[in-house]
N, C-alpha and C positions, 0 to 999 in steps of 0.2 A: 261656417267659415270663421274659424279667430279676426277679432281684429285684424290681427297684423297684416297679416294672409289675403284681405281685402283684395288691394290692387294688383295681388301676383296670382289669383285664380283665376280660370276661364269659367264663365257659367252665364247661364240663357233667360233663366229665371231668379225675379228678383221679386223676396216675398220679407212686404217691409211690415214688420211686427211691434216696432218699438216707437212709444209714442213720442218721446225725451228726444231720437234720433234725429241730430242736428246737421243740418246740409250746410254745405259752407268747407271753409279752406283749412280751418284753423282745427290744432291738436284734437283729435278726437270726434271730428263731424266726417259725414263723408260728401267728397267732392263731386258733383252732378254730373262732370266728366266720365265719371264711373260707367255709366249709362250708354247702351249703344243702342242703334234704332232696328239689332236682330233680338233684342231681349223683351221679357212678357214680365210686367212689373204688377204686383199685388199688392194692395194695402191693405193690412188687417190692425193696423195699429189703433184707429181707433172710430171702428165706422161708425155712422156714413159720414164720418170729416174725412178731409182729404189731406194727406201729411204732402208738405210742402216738397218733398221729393218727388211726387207725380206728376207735381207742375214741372221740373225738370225733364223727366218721363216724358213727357208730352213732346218737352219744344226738342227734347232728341230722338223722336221718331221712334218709342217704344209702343209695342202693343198692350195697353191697360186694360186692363177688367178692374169690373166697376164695383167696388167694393160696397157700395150703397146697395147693388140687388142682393148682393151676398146678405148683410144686413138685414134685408126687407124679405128672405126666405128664410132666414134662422129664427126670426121675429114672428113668421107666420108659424112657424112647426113646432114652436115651442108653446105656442099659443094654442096651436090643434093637442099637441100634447095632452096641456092641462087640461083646456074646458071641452074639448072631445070636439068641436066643431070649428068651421076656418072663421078667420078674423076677417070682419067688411074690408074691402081695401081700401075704402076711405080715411080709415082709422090707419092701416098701416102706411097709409101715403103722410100720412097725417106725422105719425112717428118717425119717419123716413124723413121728413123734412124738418121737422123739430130736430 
């Protein structure tokens, strides 16, 4: 969705990608308002941190997926990839929380 286009779309799903993307009132951030509690809000901006838009997410009754398990199964497959076998999960809890 363009910019502009933001507050005049309907849509269910909200898949927040950009890690720069400013919540807030002013030119250019988007307004928490945005958020309604039928919408499923993703963050891939910069897992497993949490962009300060899911904290909004939250307090307006959206359903979040947890972009830290996304993280902690792309982290394991890539890792089966290279060395052929799975990673301890203590080690990917370990990174997961780093």
């Amino acid at each position: 969705i363009p910019f502009q286009n933001l507050y005049d779309t309907l849509f269910d799903i909200v898949v927040i990608a950009d890690p720069q993307l400013k919540v807030g009132t002013s030119h250019g951030s988007v307004n928490g308002t945005l958020l309604r509690d039928h919408m499923t809000v993703l963050d891939v901006s910069d897992p497993p941190k949490a962009h300060p838009l899911i904290e909004e997410a939250k307090m307006r009754g959206c359903t979040i997926i947890d972009s830290s398990r996304l993280f902690h199964d792309r982290l394991a497959a890539q890792y089966r990839a290279i060395v052929g076998k799975d990673l301890p999960e203590e080690a990917l809890e370990a990174a997961v929380a780093t």
